[in-house]
Backbone and ligand atoms as CSV (ligand in chain L), in Angstrom:
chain,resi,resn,atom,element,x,y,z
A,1,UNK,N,N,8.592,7.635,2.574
A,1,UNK,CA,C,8.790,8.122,1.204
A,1,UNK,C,C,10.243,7.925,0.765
A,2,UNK,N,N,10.673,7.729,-0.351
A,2,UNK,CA,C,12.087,8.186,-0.839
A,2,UNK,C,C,12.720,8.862,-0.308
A,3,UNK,N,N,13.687,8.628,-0.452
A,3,UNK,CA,C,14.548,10.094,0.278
A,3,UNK,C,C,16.119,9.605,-1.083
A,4,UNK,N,N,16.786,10.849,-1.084
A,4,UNK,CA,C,17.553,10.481,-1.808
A,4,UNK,C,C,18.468,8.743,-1.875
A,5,UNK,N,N,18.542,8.601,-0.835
A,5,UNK,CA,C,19.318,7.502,-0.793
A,5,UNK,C,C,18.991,6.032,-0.483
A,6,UNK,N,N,17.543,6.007,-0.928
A,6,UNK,CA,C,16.500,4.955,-0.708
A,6,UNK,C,C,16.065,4.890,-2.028
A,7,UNK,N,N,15.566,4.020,-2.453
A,7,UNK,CA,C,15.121,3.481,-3.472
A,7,UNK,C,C,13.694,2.507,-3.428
A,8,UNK,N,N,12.725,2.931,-3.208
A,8,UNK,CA,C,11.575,2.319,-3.134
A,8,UNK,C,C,11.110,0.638,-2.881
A,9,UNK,N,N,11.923,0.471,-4.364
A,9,UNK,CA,C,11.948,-0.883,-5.301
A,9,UNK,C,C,12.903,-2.086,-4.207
A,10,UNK,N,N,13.893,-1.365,-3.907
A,10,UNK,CA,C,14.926,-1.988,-3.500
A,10,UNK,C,C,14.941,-2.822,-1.920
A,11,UNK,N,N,14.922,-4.232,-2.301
A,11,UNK,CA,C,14.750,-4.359,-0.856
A,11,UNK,C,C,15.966,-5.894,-0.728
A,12,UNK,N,N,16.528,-6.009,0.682
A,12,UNK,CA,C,17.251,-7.527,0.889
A,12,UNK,C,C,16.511,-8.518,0.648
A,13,UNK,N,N,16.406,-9.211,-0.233
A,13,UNK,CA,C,15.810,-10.391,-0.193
A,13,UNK,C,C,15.912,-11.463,0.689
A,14,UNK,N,N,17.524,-11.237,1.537
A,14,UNK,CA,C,17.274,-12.628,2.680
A,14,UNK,C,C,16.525,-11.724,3.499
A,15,UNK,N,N,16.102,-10.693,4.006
A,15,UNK,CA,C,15.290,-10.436,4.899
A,15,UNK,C,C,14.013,-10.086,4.796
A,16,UNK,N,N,13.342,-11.095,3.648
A,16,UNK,CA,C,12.114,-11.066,3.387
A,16,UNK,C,C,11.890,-12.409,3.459
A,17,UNK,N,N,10.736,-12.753,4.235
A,17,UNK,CA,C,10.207,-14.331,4.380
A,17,UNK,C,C,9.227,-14.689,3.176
A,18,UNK,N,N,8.701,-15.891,3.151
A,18,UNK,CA,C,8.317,-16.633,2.052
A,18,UNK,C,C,7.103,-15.910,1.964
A,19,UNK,N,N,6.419,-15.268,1.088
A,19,UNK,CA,C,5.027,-14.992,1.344
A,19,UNK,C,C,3.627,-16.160,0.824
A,20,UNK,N,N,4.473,-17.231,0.506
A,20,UNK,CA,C,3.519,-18.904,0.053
A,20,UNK,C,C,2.595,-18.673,1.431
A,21,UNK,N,N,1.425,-18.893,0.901
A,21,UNK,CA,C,0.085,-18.923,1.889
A,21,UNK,C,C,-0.353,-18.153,2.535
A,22,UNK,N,N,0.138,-17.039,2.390
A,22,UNK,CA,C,-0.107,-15.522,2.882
A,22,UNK,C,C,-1.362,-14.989,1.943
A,23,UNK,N,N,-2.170,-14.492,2.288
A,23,UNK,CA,C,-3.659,-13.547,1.384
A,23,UNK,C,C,-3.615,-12.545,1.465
A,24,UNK,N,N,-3.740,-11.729,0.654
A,24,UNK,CA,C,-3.810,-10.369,1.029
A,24,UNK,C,C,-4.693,-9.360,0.124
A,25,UNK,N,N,-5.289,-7.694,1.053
A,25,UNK,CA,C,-6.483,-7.679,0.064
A,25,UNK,C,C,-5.466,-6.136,-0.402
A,26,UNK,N,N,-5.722,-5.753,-1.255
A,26,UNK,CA,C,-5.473,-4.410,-1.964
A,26,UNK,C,C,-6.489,-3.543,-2.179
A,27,UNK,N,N,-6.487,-2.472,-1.845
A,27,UNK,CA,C,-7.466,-1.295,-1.618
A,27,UNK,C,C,-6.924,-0.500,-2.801
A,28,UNK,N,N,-7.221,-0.041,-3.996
A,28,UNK,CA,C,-6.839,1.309,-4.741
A,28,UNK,C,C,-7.662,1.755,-5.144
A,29,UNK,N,N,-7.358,3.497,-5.423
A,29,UNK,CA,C,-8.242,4.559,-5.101
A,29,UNK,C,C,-8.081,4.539,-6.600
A,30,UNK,N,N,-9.209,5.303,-7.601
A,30,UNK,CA,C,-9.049,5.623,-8.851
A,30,UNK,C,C,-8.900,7.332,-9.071
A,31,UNK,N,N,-8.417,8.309,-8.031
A,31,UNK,CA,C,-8.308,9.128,-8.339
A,31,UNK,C,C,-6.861,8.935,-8.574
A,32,UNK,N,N,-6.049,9.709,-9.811
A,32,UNK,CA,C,-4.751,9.706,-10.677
A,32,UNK,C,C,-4.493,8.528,-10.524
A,33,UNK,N,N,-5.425,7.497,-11.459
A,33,UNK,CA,C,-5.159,6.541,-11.886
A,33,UNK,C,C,-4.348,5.659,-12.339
A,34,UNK,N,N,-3.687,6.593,-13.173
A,34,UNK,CA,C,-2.455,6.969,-13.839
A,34,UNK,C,C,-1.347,5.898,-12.858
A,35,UNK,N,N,-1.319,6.980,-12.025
A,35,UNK,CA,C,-0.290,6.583,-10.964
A,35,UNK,C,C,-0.185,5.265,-10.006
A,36,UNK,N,N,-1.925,5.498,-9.321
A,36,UNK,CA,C,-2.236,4.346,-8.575
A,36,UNK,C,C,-2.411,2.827,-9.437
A,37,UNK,N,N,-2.779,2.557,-10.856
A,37,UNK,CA,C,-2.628,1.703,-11.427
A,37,UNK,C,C,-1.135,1.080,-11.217
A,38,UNK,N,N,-0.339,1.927,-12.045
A,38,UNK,CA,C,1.255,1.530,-11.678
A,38,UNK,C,C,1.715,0.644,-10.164
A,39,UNK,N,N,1.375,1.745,-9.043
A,39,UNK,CA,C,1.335,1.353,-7.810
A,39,UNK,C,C,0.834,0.075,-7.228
A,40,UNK,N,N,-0.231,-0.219,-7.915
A,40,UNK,CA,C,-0.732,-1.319,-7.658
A,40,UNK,C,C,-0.034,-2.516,-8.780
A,41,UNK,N,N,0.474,-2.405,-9.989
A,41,UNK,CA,C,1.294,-3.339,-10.298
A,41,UNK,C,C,2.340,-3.852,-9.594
A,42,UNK,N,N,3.074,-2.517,-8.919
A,42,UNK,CA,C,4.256,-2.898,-8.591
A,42,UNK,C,C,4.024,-3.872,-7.032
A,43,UNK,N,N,2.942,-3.550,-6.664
A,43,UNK,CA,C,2.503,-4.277,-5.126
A,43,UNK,C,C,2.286,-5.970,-5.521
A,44,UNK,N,N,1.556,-5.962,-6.661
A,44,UNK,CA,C,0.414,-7.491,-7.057
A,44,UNK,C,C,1.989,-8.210,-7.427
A,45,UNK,N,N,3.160,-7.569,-8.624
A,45,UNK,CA,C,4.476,-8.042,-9.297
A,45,UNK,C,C,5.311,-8.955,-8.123
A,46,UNK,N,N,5.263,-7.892,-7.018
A,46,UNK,CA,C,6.421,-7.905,-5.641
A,46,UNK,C,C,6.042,-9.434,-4.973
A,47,UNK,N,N,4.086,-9.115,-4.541
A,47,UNK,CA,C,3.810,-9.967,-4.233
A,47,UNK,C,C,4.251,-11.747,-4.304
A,48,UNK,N,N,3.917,-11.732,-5.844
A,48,UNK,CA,C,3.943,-12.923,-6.577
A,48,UNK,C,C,5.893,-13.384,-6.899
A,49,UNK,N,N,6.387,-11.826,-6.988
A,49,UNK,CA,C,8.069,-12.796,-6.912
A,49,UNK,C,C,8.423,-13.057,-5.177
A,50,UNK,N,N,7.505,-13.117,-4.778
A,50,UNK,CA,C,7.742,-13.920,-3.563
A,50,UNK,C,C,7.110,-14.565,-2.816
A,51,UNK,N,N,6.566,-15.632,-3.875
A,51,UNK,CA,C,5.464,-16.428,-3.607
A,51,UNK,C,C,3.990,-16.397,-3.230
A,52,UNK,N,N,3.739,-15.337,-3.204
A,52,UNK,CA,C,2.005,-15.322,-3.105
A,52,UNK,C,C,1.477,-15.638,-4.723
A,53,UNK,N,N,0.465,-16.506,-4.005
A,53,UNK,CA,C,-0.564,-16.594,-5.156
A,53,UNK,C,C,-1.440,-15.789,-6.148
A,54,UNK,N,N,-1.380,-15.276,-6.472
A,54,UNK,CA,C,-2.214,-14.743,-7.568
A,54,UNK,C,C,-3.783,-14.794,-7.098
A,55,UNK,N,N,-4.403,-15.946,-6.847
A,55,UNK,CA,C,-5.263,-16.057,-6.504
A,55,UNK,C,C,-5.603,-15.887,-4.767
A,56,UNK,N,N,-4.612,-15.823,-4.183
A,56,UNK,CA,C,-4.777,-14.875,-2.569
A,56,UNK,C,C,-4.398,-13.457,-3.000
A,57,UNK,N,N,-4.678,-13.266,-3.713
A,57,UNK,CA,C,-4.397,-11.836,-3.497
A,57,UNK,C,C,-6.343,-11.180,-4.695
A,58,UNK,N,N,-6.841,-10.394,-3.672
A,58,UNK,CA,C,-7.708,-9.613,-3.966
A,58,UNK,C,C,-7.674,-8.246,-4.025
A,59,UNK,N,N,-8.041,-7.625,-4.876
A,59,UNK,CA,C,-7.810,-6.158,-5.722
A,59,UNK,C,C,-9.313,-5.754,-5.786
A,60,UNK,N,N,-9.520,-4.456,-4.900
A,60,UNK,CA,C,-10.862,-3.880,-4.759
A,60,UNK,C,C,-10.275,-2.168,-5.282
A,61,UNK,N,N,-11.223,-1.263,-5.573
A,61,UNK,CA,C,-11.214,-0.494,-5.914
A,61,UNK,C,C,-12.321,0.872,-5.120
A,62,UNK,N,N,-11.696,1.598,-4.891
A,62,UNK,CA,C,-12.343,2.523,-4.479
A,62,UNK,C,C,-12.115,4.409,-5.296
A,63,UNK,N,N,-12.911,5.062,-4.684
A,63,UNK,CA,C,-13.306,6.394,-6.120
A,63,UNK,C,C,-12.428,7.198,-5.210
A,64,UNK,N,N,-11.759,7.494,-4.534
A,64,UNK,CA,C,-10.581,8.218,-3.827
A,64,UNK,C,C,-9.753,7.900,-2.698
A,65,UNK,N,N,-8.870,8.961,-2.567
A,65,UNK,CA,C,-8.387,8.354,-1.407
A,65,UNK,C,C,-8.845,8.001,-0.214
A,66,UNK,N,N,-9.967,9.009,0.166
A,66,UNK,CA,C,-10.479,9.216,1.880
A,66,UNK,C,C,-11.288,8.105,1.583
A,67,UNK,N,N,-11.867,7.581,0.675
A,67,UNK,CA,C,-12.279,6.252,0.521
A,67,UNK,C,C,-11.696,4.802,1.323
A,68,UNK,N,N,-10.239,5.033,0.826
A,68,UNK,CA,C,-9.145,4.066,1.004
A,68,UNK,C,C,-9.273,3.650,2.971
A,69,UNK,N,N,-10.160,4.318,3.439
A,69,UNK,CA,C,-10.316,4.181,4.993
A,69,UNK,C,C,-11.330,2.696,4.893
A,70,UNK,N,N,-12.841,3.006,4.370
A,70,UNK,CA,C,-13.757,2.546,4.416
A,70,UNK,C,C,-13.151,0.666,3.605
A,71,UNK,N,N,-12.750,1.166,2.422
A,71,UNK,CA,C,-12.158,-0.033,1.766
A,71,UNK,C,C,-11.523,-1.383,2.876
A,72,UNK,N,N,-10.310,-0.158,3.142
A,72,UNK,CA,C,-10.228,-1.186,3.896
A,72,UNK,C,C,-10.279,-1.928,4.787
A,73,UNK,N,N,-10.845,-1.311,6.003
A,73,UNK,CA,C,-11.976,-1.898,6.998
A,73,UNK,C,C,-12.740,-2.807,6.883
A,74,UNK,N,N,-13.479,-2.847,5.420
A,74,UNK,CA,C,-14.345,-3.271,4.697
A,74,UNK,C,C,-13.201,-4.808,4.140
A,75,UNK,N,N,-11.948,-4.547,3.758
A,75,UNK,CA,C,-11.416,-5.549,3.354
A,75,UNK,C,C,-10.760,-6.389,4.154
A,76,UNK,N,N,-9.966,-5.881,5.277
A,76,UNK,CA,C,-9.854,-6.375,6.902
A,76,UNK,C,C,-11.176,-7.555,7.382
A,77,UNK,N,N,-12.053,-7.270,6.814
A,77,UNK,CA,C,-12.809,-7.954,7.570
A,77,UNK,C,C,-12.676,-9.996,6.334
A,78,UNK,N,N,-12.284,-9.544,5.594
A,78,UNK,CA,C,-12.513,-10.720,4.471
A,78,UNK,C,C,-11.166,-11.913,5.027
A,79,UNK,N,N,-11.396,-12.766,4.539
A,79,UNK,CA,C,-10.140,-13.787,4.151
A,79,UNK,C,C,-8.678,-13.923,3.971
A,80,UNK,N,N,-8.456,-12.586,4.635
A,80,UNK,CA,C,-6.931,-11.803,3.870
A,80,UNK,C,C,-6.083,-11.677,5.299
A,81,UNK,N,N,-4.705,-11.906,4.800
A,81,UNK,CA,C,-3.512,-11.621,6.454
A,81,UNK,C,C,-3.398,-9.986,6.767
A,82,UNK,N,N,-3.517,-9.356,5.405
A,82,UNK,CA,C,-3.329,-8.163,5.723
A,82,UNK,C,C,-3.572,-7.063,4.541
A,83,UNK,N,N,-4.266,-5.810,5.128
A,83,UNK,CA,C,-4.498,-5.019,3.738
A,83,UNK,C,C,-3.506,-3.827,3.229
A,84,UNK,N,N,-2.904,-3.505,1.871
A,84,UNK,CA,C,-2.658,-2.966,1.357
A,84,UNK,C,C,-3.322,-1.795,1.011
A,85,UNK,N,N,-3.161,-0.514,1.234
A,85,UNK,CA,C,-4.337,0.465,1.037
A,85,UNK,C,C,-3.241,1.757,-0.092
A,86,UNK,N,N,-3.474,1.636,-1.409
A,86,UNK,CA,C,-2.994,2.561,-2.300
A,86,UNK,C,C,-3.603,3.504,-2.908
A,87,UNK,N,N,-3.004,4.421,-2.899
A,87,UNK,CA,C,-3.445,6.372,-3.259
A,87,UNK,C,C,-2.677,7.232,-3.681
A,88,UNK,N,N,-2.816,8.336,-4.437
A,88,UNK,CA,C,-1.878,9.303,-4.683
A,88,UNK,C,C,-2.935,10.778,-4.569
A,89,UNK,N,N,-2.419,11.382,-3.648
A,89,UNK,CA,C,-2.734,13.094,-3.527
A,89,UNK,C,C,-1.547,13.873,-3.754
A,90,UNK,N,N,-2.448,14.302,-4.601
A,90,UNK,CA,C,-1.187,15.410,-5.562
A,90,UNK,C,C,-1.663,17.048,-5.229
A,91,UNK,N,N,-0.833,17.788,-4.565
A,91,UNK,CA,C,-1.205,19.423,-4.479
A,91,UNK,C,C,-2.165,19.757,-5.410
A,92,UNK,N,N,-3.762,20.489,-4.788
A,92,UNK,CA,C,-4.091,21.419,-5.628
A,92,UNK,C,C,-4.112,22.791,-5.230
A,93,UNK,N,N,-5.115,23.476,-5.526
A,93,UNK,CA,C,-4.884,24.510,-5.269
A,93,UNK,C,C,-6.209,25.198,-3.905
A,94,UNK,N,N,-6.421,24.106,-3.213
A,94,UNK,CA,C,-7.492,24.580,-2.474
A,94,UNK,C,C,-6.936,23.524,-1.115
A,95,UNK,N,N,-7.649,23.761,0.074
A,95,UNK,CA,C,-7.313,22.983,1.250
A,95,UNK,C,C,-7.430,21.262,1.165
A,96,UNK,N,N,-8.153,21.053,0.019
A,96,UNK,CA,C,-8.167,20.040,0.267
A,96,UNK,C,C,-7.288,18.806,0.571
A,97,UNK,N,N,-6.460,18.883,-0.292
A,97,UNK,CA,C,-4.961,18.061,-0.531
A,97,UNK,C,C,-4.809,17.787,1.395
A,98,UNK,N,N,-4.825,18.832,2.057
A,98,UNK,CA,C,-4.456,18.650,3.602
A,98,UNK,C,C,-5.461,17.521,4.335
A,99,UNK,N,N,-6.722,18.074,4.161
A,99,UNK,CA,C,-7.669,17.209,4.466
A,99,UNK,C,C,-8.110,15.845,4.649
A,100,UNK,N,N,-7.546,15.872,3.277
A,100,UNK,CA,C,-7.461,14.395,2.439
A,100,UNK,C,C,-6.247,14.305,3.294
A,101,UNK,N,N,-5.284,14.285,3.072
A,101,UNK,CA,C,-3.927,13.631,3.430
A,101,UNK,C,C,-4.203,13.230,4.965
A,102,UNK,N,N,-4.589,14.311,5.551
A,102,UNK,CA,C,-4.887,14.138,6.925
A,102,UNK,C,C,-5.724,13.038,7.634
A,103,UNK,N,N,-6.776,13.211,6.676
A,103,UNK,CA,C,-7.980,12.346,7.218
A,103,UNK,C,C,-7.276,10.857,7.009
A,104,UNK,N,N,-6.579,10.585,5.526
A,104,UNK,CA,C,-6.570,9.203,5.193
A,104,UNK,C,C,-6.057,8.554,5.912
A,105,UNK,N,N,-4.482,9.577,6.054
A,105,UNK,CA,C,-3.451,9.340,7.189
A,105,UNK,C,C,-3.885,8.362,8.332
A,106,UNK,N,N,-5.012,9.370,9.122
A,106,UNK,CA,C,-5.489,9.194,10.637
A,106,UNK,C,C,-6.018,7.900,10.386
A,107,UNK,N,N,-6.954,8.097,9.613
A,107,UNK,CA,C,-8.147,6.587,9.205
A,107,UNK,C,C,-7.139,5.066,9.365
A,108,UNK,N,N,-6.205,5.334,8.435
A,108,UNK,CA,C,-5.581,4.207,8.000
A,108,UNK,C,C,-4.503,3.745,9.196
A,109,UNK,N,N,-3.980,4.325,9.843
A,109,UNK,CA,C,-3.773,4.689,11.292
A,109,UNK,C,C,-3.874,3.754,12.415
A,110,UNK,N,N,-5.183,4.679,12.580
A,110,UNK,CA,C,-6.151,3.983,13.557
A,110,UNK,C,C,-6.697,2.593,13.066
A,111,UNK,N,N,-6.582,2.411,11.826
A,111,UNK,CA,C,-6.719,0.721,11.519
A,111,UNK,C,C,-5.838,-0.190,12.285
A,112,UNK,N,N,-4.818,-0.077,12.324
A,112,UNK,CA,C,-3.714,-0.523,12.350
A,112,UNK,C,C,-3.925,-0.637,14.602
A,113,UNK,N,N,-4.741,-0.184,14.933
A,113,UNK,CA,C,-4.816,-0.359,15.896
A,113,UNK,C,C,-6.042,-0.780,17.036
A,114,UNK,N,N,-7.557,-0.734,15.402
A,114,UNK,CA,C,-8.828,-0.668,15.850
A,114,UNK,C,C,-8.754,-2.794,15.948
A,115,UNK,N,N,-8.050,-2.929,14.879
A,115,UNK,CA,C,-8.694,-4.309,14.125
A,115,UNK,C,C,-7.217,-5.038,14.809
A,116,UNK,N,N,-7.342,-6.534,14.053
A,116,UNK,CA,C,-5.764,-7.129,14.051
A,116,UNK,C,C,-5.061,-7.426,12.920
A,117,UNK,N,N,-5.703,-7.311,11.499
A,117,UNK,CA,C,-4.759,-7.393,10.575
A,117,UNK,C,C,-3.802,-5.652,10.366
A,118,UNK,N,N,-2.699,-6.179,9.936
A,118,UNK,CA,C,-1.541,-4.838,9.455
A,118,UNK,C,C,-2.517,-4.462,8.282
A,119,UNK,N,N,-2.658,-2.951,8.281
A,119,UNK,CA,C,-2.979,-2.741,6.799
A,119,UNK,C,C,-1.715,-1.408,6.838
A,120,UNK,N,N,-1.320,-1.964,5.262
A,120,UNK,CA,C,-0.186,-1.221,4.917
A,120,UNK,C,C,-0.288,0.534,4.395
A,121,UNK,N,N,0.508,1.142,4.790
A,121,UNK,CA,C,0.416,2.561,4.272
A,121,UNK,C,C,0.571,3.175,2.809
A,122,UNK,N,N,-0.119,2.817,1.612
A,122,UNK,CA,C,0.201,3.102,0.108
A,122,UNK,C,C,-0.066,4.097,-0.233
A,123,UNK,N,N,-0.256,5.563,0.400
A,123,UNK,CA,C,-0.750,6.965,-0.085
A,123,UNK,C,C,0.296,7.333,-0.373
A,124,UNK,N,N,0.611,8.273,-1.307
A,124,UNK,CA,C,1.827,9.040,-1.960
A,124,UNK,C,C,1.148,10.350,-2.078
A,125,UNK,N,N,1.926,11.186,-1.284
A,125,UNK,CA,C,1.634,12.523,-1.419
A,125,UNK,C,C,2.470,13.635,-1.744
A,126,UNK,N,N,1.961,14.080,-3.194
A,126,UNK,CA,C,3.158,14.891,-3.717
A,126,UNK,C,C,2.318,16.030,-3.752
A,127,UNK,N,N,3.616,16.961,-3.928
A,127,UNK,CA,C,3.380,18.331,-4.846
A,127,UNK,C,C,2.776,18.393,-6.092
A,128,UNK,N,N,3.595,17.563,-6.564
A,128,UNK,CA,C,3.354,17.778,-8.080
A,128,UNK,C,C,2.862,16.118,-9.054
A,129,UNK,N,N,2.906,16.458,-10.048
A,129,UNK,CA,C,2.627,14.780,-11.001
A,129,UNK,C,C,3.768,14.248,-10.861
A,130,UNK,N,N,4.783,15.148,-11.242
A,130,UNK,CA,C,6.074,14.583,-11.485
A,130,UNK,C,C,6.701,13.652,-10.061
A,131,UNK,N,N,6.378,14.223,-9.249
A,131,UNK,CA,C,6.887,13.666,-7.699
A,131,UNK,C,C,6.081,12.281,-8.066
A,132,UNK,N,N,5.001,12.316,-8.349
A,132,UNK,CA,C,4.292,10.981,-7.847
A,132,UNK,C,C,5.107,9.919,-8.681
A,133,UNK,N,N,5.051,10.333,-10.417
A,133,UNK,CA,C,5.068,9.690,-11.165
A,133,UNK,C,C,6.901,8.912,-10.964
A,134,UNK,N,N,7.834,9.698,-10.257
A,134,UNK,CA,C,9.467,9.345,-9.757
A,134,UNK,C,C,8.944,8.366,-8.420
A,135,UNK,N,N,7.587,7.969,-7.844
A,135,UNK,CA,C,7.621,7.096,-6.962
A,135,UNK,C,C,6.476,5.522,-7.485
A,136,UNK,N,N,6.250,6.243,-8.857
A,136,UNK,CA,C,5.462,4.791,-8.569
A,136,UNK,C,C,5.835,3.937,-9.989
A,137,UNK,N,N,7.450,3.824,-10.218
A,137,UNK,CA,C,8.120,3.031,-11.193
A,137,UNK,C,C,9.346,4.125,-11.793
A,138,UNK,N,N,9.115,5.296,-11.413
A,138,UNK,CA,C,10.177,6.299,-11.880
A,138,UNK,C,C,11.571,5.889,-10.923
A,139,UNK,N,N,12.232,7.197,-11.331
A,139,UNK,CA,C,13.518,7.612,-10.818
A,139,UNK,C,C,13.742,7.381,-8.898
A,140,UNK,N,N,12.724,7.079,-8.312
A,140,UNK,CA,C,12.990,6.935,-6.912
A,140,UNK,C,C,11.723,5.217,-6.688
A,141,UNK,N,N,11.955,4.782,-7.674
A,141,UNK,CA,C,11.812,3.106,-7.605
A,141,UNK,C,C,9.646,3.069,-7.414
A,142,UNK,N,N,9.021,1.888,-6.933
A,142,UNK,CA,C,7.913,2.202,-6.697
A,142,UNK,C,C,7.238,2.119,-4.969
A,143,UNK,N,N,6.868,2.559,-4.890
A,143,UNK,CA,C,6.028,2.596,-3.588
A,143,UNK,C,C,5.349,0.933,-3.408
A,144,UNK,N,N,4.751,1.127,-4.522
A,144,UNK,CA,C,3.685,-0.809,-4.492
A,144,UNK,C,C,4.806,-1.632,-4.055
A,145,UNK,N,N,6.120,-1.849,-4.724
A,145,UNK,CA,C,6.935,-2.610,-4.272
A,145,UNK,C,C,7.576,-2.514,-2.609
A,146,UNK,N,N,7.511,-1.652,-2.158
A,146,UNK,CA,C,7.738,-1.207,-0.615
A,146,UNK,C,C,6.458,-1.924,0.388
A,147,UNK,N,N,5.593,-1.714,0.011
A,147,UNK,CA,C,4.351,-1.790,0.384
A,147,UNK,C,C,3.909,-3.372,0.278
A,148,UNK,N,N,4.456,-3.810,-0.492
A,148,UNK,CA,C,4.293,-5.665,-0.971
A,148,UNK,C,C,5.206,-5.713,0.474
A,149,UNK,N,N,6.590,-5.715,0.365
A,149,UNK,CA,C,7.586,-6.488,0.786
A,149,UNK,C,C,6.945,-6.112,2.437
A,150,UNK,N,N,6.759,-4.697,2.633
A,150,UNK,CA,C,6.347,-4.598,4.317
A,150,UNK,C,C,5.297,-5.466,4.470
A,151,UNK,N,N,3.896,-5.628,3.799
A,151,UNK,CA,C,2.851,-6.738,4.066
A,151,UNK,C,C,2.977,-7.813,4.444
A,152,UNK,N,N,4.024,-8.415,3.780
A,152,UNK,CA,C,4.581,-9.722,3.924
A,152,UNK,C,C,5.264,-10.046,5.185
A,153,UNK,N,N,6.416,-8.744,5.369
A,153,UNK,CA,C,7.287,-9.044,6.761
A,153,UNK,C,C,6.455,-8.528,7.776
A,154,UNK,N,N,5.040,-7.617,7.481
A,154,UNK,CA,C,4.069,-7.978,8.901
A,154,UNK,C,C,2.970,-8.895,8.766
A,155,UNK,N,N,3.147,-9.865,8.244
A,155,UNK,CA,C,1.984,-11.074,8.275
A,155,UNK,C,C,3.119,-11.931,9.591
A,156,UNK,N,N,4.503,-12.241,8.671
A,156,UNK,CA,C,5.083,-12.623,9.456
A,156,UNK,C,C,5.585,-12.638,10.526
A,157,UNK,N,N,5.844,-11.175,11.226
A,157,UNK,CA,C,5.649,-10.880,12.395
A,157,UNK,C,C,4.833,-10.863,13.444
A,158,UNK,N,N,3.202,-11.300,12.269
A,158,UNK,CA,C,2.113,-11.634,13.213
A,158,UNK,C,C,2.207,-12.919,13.884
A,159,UNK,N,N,2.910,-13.772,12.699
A,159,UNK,CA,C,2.918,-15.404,12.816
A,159,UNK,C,C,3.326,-15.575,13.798
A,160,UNK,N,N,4.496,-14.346,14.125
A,160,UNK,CA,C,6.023,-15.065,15.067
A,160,UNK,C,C,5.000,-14.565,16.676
A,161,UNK,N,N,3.924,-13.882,16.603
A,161,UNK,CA,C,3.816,-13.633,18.227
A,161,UNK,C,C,3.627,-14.807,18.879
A,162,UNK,N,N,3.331,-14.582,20.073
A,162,UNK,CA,C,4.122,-16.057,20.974
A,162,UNK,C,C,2.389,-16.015,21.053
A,163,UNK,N,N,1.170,-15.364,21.026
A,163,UNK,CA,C,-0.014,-15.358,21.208
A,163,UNK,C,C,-0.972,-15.473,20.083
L,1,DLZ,C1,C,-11.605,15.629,-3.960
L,1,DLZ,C2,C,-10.241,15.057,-4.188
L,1,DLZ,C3,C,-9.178,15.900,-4.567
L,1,DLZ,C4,C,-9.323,17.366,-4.714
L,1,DLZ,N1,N,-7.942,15.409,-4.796
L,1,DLZ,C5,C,-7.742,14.063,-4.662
L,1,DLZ,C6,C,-6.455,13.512,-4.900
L,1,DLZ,O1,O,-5.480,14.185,-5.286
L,1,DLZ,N2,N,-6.308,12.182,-4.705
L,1,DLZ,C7,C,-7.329,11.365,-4.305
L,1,DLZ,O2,O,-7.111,10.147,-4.121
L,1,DLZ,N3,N,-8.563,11.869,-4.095
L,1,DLZ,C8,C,-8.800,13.187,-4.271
L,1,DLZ,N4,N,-10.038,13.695,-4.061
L,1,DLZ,C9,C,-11.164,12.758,-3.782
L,1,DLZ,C10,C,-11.300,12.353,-2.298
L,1,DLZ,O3,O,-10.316,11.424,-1.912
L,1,DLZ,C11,C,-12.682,11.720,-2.074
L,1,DLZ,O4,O,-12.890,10.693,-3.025
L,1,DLZ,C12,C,-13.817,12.714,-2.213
L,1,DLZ,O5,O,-13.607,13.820,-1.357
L,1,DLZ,C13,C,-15.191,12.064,-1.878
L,1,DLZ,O6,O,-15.174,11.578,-0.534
């Protein structure tokens, strides 16, 4: 997450490799839409200023976050180097928020260790609207753009194994 002295958005460009010929699938949840729309601009924007195609890149949609497990398992399995999985849980007023956070957490997780593509971590979990809305193009930069640039430098790290 942000932290004061991080900036989402902000990344070295010499230490990002070419992402030309790289695929990748995007998972977003339509709960606070709002937010995850944004999120997912800033991922598809990042993508493409660093060479991915437009057309390697696939955008699926799912109806929440705990969804965002199934998605992308489901998208892991397609044509793609690696999946992007985006969400926002925002505090309510019942256990759920934990649940959710918890479960997606674990799910998305254990991807990362069931399968062999990287799928990237895009859940944002705030307190409030306002928290989300300072991470996904606000005042603490966007998450999608974090989330592009890591996809990319773990496709490439896949490339570089000696296996
Ligand atoms: C049920 C629920 C609630 C209360 N809050 C959120 C949220 O803040 N963000 C989100 O992405 N999804 C939420 N959901 C929906 C769950 O993720 C899931 O879609 C439902 O529990 C059905 O499995």
């Amino acid at each position: 997450m942000a932290t004061k002295n991080h900036n989402l958005s902000e990344y070295d460009p010499t230490k990002v490799p070419s992402g030309k010929g790289m695929r990748f699938g995007i998972v977003v949840s339509e709960w606070n839409e709002g937010v995850t729309e944004s999120l997912l601009r800033g991922a598809f924007d990042t993508l493409m200023q660093n060479d991915v195609a437009p057309e390697d890149i696939t955008v699926m949609h799912v109806p929440g976050s705990f969804e965002l497990i199934y998605g992308a398992t489901q998208l892991a399995k397609q044509e793609v180097d690696a999946v992007i999985a985006i969400g926002c849980v925002i505090r309510g007023d019942t256990p759920h928020f934990d649940y959710i956070c918890q479960g997606t957490t674990y799910g998305l997780a254990r991807l990362n260790t069931e399968q062999p593509k990287p799928v990237i971590y895009g859940l944002i979990t705030t307190e409030n609207l306002q928290q989300a809305l300072d991470r996904c193009g606000g005042k603490h930069g966007n998450k999608g753009d974090e989330c592009a640039i890591t996809a990319i430098k773990m496709v490439a790290f896949k490339h570089q194994l000696p296996l």
